[in-house]
N, C-alpha and C positions, 0 to 999 in steps of 0.2 A: 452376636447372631448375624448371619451372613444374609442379605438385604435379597428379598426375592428378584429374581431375574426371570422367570419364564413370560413370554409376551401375552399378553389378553387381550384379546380380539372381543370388542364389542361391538355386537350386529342388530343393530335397531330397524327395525322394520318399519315404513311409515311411505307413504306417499302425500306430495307435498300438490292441496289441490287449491288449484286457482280457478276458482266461481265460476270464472267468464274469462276468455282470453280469446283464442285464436278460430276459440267457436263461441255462439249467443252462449246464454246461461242456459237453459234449457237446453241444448245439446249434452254441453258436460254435465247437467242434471241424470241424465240417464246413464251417461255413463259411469256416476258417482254411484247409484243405485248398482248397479253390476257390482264392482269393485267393494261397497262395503256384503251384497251378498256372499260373496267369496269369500270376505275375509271371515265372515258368520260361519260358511263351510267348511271353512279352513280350522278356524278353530275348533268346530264341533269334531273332526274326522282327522284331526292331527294332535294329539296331548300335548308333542315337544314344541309344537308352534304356540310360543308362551306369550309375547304381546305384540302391540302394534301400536304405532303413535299415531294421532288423529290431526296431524299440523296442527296440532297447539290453540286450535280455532272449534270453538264448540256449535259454530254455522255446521258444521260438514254434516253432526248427526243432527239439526235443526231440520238441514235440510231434508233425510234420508227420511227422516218421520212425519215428513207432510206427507210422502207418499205413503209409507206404509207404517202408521201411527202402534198399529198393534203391536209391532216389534221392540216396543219399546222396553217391553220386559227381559226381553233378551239383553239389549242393549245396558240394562240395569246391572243384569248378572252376570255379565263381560266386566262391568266397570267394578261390580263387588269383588271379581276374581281377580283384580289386578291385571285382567288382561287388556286394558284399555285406561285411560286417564282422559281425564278434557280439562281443556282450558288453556292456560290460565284468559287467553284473549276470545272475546266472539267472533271477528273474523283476524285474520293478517294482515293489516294495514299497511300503504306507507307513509311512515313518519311524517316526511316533513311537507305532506302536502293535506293534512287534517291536524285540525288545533290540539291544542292541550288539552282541551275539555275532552274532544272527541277520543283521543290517547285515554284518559280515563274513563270514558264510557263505557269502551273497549275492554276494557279493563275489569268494570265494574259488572257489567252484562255477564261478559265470559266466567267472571267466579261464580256469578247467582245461578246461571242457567247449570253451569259443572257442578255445581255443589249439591242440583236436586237428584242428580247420580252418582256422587260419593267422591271419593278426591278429587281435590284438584291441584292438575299438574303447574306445579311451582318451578316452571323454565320462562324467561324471557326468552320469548321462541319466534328469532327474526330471518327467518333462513334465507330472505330472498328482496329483502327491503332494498330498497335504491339506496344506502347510506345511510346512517342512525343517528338519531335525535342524542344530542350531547347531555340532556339532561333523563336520558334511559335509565340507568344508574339508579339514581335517585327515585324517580317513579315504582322501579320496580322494589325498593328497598323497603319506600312508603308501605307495598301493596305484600310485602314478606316474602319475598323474593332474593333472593340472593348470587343466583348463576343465571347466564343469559348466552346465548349459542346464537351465531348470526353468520350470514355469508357474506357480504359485502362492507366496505369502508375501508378496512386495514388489510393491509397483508404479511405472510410473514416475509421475510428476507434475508433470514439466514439460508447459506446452504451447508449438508451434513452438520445442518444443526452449530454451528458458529454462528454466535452472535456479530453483528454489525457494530460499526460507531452510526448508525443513520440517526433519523431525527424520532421524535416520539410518540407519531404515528406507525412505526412498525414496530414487529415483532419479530425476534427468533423463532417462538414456538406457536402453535396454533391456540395456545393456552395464554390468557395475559391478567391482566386486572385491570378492569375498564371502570374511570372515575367519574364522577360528574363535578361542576364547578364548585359543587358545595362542600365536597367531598366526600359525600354519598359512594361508596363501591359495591360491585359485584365481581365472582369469577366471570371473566369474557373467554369464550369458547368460539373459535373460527372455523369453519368446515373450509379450511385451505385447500382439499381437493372436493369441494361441493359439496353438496348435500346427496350424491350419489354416489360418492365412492365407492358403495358396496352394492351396488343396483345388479341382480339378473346375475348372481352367482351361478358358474357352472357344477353340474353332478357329475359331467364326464371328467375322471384321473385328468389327462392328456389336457382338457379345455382348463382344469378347474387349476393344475400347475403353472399355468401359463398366465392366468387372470391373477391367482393369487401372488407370483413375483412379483410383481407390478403392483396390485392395491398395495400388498405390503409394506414396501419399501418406500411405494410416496406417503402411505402415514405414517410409515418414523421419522418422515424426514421432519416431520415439523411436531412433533407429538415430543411433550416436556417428560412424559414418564412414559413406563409399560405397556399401560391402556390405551389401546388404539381404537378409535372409533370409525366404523366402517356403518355406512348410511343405505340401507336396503331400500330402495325406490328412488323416483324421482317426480317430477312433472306427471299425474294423474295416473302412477303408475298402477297397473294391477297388481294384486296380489301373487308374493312369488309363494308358489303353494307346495314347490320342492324344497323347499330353504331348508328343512327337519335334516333330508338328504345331500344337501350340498356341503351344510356344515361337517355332518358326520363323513363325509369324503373329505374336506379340508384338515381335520382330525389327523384322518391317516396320515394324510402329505404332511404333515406338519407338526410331528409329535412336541416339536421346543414349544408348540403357540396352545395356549387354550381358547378355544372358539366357544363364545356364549349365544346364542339370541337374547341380547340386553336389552333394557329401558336405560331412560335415559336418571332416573332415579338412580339404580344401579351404578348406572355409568358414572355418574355427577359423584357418588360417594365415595368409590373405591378412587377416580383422579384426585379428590381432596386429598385423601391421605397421604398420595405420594408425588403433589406438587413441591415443586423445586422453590428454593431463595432467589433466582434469578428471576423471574417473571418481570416484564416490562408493562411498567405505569403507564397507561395510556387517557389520558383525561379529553372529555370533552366528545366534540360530533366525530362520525366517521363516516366522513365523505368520498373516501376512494383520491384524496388529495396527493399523497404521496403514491400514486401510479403514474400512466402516460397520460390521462386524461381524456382518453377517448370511448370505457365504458365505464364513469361514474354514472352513465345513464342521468345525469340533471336534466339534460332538456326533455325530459317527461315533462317536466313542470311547465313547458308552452308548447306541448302538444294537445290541442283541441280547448283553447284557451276558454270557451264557452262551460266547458265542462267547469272547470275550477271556479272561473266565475257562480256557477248553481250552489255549486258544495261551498263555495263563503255567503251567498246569503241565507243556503239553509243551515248550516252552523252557528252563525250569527243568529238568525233566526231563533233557537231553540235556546243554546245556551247564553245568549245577550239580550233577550227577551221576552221568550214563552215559557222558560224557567225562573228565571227572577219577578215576573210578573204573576205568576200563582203562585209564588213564595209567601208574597207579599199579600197577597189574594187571601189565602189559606190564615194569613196572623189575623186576619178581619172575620175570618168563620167560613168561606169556602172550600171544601173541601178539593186537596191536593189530587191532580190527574195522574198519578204514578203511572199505572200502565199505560193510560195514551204518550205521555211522556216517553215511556220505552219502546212502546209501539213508531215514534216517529224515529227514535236514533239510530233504530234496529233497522227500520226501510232506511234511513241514509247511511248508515253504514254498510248496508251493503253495495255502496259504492265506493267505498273506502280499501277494496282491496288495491294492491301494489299496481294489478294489469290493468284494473277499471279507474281508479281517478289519476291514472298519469297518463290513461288518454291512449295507451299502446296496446291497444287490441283491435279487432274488427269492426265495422261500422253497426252492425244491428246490436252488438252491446250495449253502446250508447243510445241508440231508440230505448232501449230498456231503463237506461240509467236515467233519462231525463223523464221517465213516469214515475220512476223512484223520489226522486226529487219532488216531483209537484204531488205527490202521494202526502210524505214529510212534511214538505210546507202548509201546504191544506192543513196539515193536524195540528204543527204549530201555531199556524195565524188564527186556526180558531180558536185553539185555546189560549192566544194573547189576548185575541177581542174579547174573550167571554170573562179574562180576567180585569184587564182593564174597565169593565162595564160594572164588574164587582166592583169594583177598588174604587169606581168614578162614583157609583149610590151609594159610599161610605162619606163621598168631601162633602162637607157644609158649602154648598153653592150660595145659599141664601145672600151672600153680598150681594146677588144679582136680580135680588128681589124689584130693590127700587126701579129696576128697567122699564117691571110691568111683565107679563103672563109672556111676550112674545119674546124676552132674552132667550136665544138660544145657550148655554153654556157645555165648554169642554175640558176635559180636561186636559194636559202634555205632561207624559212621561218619560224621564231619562233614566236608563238603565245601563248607561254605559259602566257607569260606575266611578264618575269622572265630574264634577261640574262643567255645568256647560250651557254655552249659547246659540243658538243655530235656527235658520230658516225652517221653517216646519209649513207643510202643506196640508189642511185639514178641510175635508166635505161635509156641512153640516146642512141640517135639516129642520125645517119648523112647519108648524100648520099641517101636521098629518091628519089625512082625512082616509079612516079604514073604512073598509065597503065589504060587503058580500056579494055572493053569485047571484041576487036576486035586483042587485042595482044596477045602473049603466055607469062602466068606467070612464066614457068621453065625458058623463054629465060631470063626474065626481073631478076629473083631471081640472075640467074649465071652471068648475067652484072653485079648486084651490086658486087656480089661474087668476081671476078675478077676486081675490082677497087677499091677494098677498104682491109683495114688490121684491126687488134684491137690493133695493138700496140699504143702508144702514152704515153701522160702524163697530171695531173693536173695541175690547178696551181688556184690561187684567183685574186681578181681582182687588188693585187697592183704590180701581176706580181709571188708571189711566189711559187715554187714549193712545191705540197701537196702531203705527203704521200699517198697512195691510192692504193687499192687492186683491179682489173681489171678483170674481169670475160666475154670474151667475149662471146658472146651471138649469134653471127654468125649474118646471115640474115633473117629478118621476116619480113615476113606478116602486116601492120597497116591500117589504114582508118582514113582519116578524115573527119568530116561533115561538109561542110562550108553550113553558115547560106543562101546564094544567090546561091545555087547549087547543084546537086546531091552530093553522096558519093562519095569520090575522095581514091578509095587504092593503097596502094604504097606497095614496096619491100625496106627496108633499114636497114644498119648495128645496131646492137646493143649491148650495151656494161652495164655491170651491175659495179657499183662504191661503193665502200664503200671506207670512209675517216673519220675522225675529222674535224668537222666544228666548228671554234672558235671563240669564243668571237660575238657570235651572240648579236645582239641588244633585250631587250624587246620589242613584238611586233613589229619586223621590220624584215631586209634581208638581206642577203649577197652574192654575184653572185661568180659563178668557169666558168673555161671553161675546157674541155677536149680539148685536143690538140694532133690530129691521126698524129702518126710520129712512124718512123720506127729508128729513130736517138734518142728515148726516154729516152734510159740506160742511169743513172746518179751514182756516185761512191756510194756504200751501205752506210748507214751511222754508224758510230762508233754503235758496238752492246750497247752503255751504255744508250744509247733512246730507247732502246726497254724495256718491263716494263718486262719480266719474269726474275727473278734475282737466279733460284734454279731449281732443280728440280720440286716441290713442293711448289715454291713460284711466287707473282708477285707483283711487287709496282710500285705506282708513288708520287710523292713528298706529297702528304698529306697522305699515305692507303699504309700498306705493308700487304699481306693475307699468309695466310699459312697454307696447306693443311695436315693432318691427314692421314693415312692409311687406316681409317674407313669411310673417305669420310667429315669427321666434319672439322671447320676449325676455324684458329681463327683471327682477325682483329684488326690492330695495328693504331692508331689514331696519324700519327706520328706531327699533332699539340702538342694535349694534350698528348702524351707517355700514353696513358689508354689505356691498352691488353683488347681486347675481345675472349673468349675461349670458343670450345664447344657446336659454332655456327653451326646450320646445320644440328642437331640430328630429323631423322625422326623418329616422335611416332604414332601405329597403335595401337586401342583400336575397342572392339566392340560396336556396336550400335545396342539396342534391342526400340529402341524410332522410331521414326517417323519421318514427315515432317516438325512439328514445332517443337518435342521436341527431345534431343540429350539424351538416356539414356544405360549408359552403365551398362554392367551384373552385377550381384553380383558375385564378388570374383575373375573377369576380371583382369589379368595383362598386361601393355604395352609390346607392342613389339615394340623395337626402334635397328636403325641402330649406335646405341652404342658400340664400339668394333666389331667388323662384318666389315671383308675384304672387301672394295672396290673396283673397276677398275678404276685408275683414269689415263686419257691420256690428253696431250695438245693438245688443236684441235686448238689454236690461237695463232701467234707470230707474231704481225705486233707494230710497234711504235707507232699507237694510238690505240690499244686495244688488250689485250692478255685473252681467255678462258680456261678452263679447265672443262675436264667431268668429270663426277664422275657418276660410275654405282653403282647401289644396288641391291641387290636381299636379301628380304628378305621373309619368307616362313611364310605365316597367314592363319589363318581358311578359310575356303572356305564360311563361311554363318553361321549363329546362328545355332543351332542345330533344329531338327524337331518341339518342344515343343511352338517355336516360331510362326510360321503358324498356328498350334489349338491357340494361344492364343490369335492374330491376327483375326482369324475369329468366334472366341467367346466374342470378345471385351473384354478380360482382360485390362483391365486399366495400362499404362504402368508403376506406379510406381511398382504395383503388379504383375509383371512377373517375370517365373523364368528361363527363358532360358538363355543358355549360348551360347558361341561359341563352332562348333565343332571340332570333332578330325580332320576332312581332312582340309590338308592342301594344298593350292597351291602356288605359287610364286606371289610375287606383284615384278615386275619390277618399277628402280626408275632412270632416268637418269635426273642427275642435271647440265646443262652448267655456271659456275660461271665467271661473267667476268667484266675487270676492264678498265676503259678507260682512258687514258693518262692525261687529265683535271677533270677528279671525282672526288667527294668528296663521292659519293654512290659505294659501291659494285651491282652490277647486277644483278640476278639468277633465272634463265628460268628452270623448271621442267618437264617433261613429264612423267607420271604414267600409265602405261601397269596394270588397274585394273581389275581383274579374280574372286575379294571377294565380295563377300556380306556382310552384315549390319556393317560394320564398319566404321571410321574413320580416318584420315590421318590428321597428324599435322604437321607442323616444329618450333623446338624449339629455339629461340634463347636468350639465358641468357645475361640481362645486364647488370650483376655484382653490379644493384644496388637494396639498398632495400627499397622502399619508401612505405608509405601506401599510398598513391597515384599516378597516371598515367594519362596519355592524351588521349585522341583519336579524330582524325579527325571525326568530323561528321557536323550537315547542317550550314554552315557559322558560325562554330565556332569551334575550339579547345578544348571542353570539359573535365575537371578535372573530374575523378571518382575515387572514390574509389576503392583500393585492393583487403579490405578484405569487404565483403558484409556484410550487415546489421545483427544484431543477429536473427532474426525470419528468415533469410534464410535460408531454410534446404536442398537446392539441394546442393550435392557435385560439382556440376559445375558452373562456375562461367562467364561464355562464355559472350561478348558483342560485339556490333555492329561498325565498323569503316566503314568510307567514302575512305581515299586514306590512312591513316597509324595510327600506333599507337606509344605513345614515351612513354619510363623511361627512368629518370634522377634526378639525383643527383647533388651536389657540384663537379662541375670540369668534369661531367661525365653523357653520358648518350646515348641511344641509339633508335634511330629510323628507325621502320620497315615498310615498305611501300609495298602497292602490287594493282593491277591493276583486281577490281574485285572478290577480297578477304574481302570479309566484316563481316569475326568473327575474336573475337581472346581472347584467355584470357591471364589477367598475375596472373602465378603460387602463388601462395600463400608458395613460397618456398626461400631458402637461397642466389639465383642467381636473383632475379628481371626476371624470366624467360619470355620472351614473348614467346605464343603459337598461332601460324597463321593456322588456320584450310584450307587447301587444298583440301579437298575432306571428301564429307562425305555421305555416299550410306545407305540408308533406302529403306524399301519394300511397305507402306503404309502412305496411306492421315495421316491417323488418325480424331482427330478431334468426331463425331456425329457418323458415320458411320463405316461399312468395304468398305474401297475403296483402292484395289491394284493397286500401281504404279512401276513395274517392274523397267520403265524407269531410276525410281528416284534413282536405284543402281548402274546408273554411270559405267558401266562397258565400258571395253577398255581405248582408249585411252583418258586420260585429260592432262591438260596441268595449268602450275600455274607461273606468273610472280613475283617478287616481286624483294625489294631491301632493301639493309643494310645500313644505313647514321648514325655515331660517332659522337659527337658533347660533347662540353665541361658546356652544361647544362646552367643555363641561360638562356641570352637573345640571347645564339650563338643558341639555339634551334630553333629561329625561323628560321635562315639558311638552317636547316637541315627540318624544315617546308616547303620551299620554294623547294629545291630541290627534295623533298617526291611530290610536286604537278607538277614539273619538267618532272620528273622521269614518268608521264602517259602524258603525250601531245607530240605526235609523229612531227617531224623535218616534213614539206614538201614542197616538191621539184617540179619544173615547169622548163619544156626546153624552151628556146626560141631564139630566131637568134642577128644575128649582128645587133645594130641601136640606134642610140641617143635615148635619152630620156629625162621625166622631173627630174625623181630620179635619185638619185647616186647608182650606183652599190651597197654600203652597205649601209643603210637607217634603221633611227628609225622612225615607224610614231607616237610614244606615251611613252614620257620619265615620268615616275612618283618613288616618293619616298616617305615613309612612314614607320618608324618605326614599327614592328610587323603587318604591314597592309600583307594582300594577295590579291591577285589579283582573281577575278572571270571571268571578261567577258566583250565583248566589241561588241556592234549590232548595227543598227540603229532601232528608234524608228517610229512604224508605223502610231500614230498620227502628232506627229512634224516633223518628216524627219530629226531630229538630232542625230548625235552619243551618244551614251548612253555607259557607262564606269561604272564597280562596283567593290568596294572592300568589305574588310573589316576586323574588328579588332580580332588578334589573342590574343590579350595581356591584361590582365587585370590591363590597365591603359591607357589613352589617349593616342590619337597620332594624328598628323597632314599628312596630305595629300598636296603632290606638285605635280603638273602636267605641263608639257609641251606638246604641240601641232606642230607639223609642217601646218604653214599656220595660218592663218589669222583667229582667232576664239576668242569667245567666253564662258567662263566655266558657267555653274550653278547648283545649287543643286537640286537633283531631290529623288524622293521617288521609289520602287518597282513596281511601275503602271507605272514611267514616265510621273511622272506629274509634272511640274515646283514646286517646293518648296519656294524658298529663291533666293536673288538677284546674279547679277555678284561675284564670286568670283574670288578675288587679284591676292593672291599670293599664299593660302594654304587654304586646308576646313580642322577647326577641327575634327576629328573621336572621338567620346566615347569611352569609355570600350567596347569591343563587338559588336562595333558602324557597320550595316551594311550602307556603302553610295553609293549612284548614281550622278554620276555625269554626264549632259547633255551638250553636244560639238557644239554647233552651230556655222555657217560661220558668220561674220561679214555682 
């Protein structure tokens, strides 16, 4: 039988719509409503205009039906007809600057909302992502997925379709098999010539001959069989309402081609059948690494560094806390917040497109994005207080009886998912005195005033006395809302607490009491428990630090005896690039606080935790020079620019608090940046004396190996890449990991120390991109602020330790008051004991089809590992996928994990 040859031309209709970009959201609001109008008339007044793709994001018709909710039934009968599909994702995110959790949200949201209008479309549909998450694959495999179409990361590189000997990041054909570490695959599908290739087809013969040599011929060049895919729209395009007519003139011209208006169903089934044996294996992230290096677009990831910093504490927030804490909440009898729960992901997710959290859009966006934000967190933090509150009138406090009526007691919760010991700050209250509108609040404030002191002491619940630092707080103002009654406000004492809380359980709690007493003095204790050991210095039994003059310092691993030196050197360079791209001047030198006097004073001396500041002041350009603005608004191409920085200088102010906690195995370091400069950049360098050709970096559910030194076709001198919580180098015996909280570039130097470079701040004046679009805002001026931390480790498998506490190190301690009173728990409680070799811990929720708890890790280590779990109560384990869907039976005693292995494990009661 002689093997079909006539070409099929498959013409997907779809406009590819980004939220918020180069206008607020509400600008392209309107004109999203126009666009799916059209498409409504289009349908209704053309039979042969068969579908149209919705970018794979079920936001677009979320959005179109706040305005006009009545259409929904339309919209129903579009989806029953096959002329529309949604999903499989709620918006289009990019990957690697929202967590894992967030990736399945996305994921999770998108199916439930698609599925209350009938299919959903089954594409990993990434058409426009800054680079792809290496464990894609996998996720989508999890979620029943099996083909995945993207534009960015790889390219092909054959030409007339000749395969290359290159490496194995490219491709010959636009068609590949894209793997993840586990070995998890999908078909990978590239839009080698865009996502427009077929955009704005001509009716007229003469225009339509002209357009179609051209489309044609660049999609065979890369196309593995027949079926060419030709993409009808692009960027917010309208609806093309001739297409029924353009086709059928392409027809005529072209009697060898068949011309379809496809889906991409369609499309995906007919390339199955007549993919080739040759397809290139390509496993892993797709970072656009094997190009020149100058539109992988990474330095999104330190554009508008404020922004990323919101989106890791409100992710952290929800899935590190507000969800695992009404998990927990809900096993005791409160009922689980489901929808407020989705209510908060859905407002931070809509910061999660590609254009909005890498910070490359216009400046009123982000006015938008950070009400989104504190919308989110609001919803979070109150439903973490209101669980924790639960969860705290379940612990038997009663040990704190013998106090006497005035023990305040709290409780501390660790949610990381990690044992763990850490400074915790807690505001606690005693002696409230509730009043009505009918009393006077000066008399009530001065009652409590006069009956009450701040003196007192800590202690835990087996009785021992805890160091603790006491801040009293006088008397205030509070309210409570009880659920059967008005506002109820009160006047009562308050006292702010910092301490060391040790030896916290995974996932569990540990209860104090303050104890008000005027008899509190206890004898000092020997100064050799206090960690400052110098002038200049502070240790505690694993970490001795030692400060410099010039404000550098260096760190002593006193397991492995491995010096770390020269840690701490800030580097400031100019920045003549943009929103996506970081380009610095020709003939630019660093300016770093290398050798350059510092102020350095102790601001901490207590026995669990000792700081030190360090001031800088060092004197940088004030802004590129004038040259920059004409070439800016002439559209000089920024590799073609020649501006520099100017001669005026002004002061960057740089105060760094370094500090160490009595039980760490991390160094700490909080920065604040008083910024006054324009177009430059802010680094911190920290050298880890080792020199590997490869490195690690956190990114989406997995610990990703990259490479050093970049590919040889790279020709950007910058080498900058994306991390999730840190990045590590390490060697034999040696190695070092840097972590930071909303820092998501960094590159390591290509230089003699293994240097890691943690980008801080980085201030540009324009979108860039198509346009001239100035963004002021985007230069970051005044104050910023930069968390991060230092964790030693002797390389290996002690790495993942230092894994564990890098993920540690961002999930904040929290604390709930609550009174005297038996309970079911013990004062100190684990509710979720688990072990697993190289596994990490993700997240812990209940599931809103089954009503069971749902548990996930996963594998940092390239080689198996096993999974053990323990339960308090009376349960049930099973295996479960990314949807929460039952998988596989009872599990014993331990679930195997893979390489890479993400697993869900599902917690039912007996």
């Amino acid at each position: 039988m002689t093997a079909p040859s006539k070409t099929v031309v498959h013409v997907i209709s779809h406009t590819h719509w980004d939220r918020e970009w180069y206008m607020p959201y509400e600008a392209h609001h309107v004109k999203l409503i126009e666009t799916i109008d059209t498409l409504i008339e289009t349908f209704e007044s053309d039979p042969e205009f068969k579908s149209f793709y919705l970018d794979g994001q079920t936001i677009v018709v979320e959005d179109y039906l706040q305005v006009y909710p009545e259409k929904r039934e339309i919209i129903q009968r579009l989806c029953d007809e096959g002329k529309l599909s949604l999903g499989p994702w709620y918006i289009l995110q990019d990957e690697f600057l929202t967590s894992g959790e967030a990736n399945v949200r996305n994921l999770q949201i998108g199916h439930r909302d698609a599925s209350t209008f009938g299919p959903i479309s089954k594409l990993g549909y990434f058409p426009d992502s800054f680079g792809n998450m290496g464990q894609a694959a996998q996720i989508l495999q999890q979620a029943g997925i099996s083909t995945s179409v993207f534009g960015r990361g790889v390219k092909a590189t054959g030409f007339n379709n000749r395969v290359e000997d290159a490496s194995g990041l490219e491709s010959p054909y636009s068609e590949l098999i894209w793997q993840s570490p586990d070995g998890s695959s999908v078909l990978g599908i590239l839009f080698a010539n865009w996502y427009n290739n077929g955009m704005e087809i001509p009716v007229d013969p003469e225009a339509a001959k002209a357009y179609w040599d051209i489309r044609l011929e660049r999609a065979r060049q890369y196309a593995s069989t027949r079926h060419l895919l030709l993409m009808n729209g692009c960027d917010h395009q309208p609806i093309q309402t001739d297409l029924s007519e353009a086709l059928r003139v392409a027809r005529e011209l072209y009697p060898d081609c068949e011309f379809i208006h496809s889906n991409f169903d369609d499309y995906v089934k007919a390339l199955k059948e007549e993919l080739p044996e040759d397809l290139t294996l390509t496993t892993g992230e797709l970072r656009g690494q094997h190009t020149d290096g100058w539109y992988s677009l990474v330095n999104t990831a330190s554009a508008r560094v404020y922004i990323k910093q919101l989106n890791q504490q409100n992710q952290t927030l929800l899935e590190k806390t507000a969800e695992p804490l009404a998990a927990l909440a809900h096993g005791l009898g409160k009922a689980y917040p489901h929808g407020l729960l989705q209510y908060a992901w859905k407002t931070l997710m809509q910061n999660h497109p590609h254009d909005s959290i890498c910070g490359c859009s216009v400046d009123e966006v982000y006015h938008e994005m950070k009400t989104r934000f504190a919308k989110s967190m609001e919803v979070g933090s109150s439903l973490a207080t209101e669980s924790a509150k639960f969860i705290s009138s379940k612990v038997d406090s009663s040990v704190f009886a013998s106090y006497g009526d005035q023990a305040v007691p709290f409780v501390v919760y660790n949610t990381s998912g990690y044992a763990t010991s850490g400074a915790v700050t807690v505001e606690v209250e005693w002696s409230r005195r509730f009043f009505n509108q009918s009393e006077d609040p000066v008399a009530v404030f001065n009652e409590v005033a006069g009956r009450t002191h701040g003196e007192g002491y800590l202690v835990d619940a087996a009785g021992l006395r805890i160091d603790v630092t006491a801040v009293d707080l006088g008397v205030r103002f509070g309210y409570e809302l009880p659920g059967d009654k008005f506002r109820q406000p009160y006047m009562a004492r308050a006292l702010r607490l910092t301490f060391e809380a040790t030896n916290l359980p995974a996932l569990g709690l540990a209860s104090y009491a303050w104890i008000p007493s005027k008899d509190a003095q206890v004898e000092q204790e020997p100064q050799d428990v206090y960690l400052v050991t110098g002038d200049l210095t502070m240790e505690n039994e694993h970490l001795r630090v030692s400060l410099e003059q010039d404000g550098s310092f260096s760190l002593l691993d006193k397991i492995s005896g491995q010096l770390y030196s020269g840690l701490g050197i800030y580097e400031d360079v100019g920045d003549i690039g943009n929103e996506y791209i970081f380009k610095q001047p020709i003939g630019d030198t660093a300016i770093t606080s290398r050798g350059v006097q510092a102020e350095i004073t102790l601001t901490e001396d207590t026995p669990y935790r000792a700081t030190f500041e360090i001031r800088h002041t060092l004197e940088i350009p004030a802004s590129a020079n004038e040259l920059l603005q004409q070439e800016v608004e002439t559209m000089v191409e920024f590799r073609q620019r020649q501006a520099i920085r100017s001669q005026q200088l002004v002061p960057l102010h740089i105060v760094t608090r370094i500090s160490l906690e009595r039980s760490s195995h991390a160094l700490q370091v909080h920065t604040t940046i008083d910024n006054q400069s324009k177009d430059h950049r802010l680094r911190v360098l920290l050298p880890s004396g080792v020199q590997s050709a490869v490195h690690y970096a956190d990114s989406v559910f997995e610990v990703a190996e990259r490479q050093t030194v970049p590919a040889p076709e790279w020709e950007n001198p910058s080498n900058c890449q994306h991390m999730q919580s840190f990045v590590d180098v390490h060697g034999d015996g040696r190695g070092l990991t840097a972590a930071g909280k909303g820092l998501n570039e960094y590159e390591v130097l290509r230089d003699a120390e293994g240097t890691i470079a943690v980008t801080l701040l980085r201030s540009v004046g324009e979108l860039g991109d198509w346009g001239v679009f100035h963004t002021p805002d985007a230069q970051c001026l005044g104050a910023n602020e930069a968390e991060w931390s230092i964790i030693p480790h002797r390389g290996g498998d002690t790495r993942f330790d230092a894994y564990r506490e890098a993920y540690r190190f961002a999930v904040p301690l929290i604390t709930a008051q609550t009174d005297i009173h038996e309970g079911e728990l013990p004062p100190v409680h684990n509710f979720l004991t688990w072990e697993g070799k190289g596994l990490a811990f993700s997240n812990l929720k209940l599931s809103e089809g089954s009503g069971d708890l749902m548990a996930r890790w996963y594998n940092l280590a390239d080689a198996p590992s096993e999974l053990s779990i323990q339960t308090s109560g009376d349960t049930v384990l099973y295996a479960s996928n990314i949807m929460e869907q039952h998988t596989s039976d009872v599990l014993e005693e331990s679930l195997p994990v893979s390489k890479a292995g993400i697993v869900t494990v599902g917690i039912s009661s007996r």
